[in-house]
C-alpha atoms as a printed R data frame, in Angstrom:
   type eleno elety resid chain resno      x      y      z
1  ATOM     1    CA   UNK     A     1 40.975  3.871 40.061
2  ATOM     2    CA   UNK     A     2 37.241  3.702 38.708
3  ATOM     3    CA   UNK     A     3 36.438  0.473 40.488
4  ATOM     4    CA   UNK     A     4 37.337  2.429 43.637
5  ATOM     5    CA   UNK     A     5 35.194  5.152 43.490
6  ATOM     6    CA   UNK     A     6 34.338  5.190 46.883
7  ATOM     7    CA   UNK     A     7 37.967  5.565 48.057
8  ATOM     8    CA   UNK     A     8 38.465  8.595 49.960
9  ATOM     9    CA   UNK     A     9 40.921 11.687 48.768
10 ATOM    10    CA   UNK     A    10 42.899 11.139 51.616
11 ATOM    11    CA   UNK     A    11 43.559  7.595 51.018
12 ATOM    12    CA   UNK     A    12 44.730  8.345 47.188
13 ATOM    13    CA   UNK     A    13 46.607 11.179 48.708
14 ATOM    14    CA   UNK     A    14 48.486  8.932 51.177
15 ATOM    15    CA   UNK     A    15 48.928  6.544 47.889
16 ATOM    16    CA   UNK     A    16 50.262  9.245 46.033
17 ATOM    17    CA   UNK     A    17 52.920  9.665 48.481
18 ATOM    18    CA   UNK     A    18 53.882  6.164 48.366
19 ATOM    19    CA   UNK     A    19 54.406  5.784 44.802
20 ATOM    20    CA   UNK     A    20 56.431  9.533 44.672
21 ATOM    21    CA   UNK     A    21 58.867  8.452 46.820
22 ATOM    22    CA   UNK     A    22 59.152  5.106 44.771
23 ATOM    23    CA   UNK     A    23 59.314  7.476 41.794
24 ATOM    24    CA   UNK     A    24 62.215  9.978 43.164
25 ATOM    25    CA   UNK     A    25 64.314  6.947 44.654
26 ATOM    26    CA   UNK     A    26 63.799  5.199 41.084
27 ATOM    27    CA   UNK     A    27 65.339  8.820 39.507
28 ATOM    28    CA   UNK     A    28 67.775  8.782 42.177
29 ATOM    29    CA   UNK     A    29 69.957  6.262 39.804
30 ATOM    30    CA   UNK     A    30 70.028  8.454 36.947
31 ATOM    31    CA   UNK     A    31 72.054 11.289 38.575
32 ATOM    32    CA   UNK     A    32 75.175 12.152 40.432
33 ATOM    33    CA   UNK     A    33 77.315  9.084 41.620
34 ATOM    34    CA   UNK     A    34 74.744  6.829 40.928
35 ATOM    35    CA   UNK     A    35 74.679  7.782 37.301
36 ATOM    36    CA   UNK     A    36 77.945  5.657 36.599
37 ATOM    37    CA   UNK     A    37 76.314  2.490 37.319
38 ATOM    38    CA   UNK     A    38 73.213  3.022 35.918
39 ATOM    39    CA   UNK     A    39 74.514  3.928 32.757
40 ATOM    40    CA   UNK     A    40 77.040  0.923 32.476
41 ATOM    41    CA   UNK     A    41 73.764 -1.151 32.046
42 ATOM    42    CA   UNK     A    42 72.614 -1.805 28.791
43 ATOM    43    CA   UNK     A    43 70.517 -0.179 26.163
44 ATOM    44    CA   UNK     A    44 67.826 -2.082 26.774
45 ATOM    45    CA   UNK     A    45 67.667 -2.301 30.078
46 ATOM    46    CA   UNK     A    46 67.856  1.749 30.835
47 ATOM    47    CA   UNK     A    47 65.147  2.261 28.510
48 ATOM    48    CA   UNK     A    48 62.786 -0.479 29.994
49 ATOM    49    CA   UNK     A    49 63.597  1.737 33.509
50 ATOM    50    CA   UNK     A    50 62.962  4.751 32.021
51 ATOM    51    CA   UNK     A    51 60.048  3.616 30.651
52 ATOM    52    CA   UNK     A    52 58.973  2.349 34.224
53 ATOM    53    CA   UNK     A    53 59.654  5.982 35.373
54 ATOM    54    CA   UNK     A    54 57.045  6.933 32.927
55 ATOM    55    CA   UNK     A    55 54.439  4.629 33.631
56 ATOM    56    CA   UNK     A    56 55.042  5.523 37.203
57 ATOM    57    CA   UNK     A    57 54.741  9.619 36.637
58 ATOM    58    CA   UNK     A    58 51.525  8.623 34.675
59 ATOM    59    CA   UNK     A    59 49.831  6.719 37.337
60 ATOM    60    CA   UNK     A    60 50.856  9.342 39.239
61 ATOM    61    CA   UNK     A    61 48.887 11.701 37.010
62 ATOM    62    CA   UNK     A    62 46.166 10.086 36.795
63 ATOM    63    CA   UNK     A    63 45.646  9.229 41.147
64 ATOM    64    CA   UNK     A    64 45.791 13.076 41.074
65 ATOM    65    CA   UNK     A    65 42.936 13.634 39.091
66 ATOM    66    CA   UNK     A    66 41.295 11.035 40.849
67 ATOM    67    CA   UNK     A    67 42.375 12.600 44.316
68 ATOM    68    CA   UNK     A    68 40.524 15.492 42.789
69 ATOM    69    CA   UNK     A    69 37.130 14.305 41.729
70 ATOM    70    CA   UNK     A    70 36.926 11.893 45.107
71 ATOM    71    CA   UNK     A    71 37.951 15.645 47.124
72 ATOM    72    CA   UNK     A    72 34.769 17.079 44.917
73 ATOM    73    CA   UNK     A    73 32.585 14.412 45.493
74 ATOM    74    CA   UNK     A    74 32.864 14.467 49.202
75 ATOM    75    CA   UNK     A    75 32.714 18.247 49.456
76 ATOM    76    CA   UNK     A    76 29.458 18.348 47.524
77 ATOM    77    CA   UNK     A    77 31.772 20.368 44.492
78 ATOM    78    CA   UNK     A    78 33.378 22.928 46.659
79 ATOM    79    CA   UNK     A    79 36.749 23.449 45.950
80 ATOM    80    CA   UNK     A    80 38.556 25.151 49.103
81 ATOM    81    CA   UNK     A    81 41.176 27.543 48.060
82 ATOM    82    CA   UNK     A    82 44.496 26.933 50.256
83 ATOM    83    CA   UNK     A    83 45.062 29.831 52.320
84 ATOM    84    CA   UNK     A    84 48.339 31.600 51.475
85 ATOM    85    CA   UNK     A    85 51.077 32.214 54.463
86 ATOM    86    CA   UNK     A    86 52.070 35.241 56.220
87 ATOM    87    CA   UNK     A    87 54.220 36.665 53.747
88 ATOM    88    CA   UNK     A    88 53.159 35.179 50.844
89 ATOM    89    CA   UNK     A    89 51.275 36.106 47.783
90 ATOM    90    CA   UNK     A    90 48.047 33.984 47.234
């Protein structure tokens, strides 16, 4: 993400999307029917998925923070506080 500095929040927030959907259809194997087949593969290959889960949650992590700075550096450093709903504690 540091060669891309000039890539706008919004864009890393639309990426974000992208790869959390990969990410929950991805965990979507490892539960409920799905579970079965998944774990009739081998050692070695569940842990080289799982391990792909975790590289994915980490990149993950880390286009939030950069969704974060690229949000500061466009407002100047304000952070806007999200504005609770009717009926909801702030």
């Amino acid at each position: 993400m540091a060669a891309q500095e000039n890539i706008s929040h919004l864009d890393i927030i639309d990426l974000l999307g992208e790869k959390t959907a990969i990410l929950a259809a991805m965990l979507a194997m490892t539960k409920g029917s799905a579970f079965e087949t998944f774990n009739a593969k081998s050692d070695s290959i569940r842990d080289r998925y799982m391990q792909g889960c975790c590289n994915l949650s980490d990149e993950i992590g880390e286009l939030v923070k950069a969704a974060h700075q690229a949000h500061l550096r466009e407002t100047g450093g304000v952070r806007h506080e999200i504005a609770a709903t009717e009926g909801e504690s702030a």
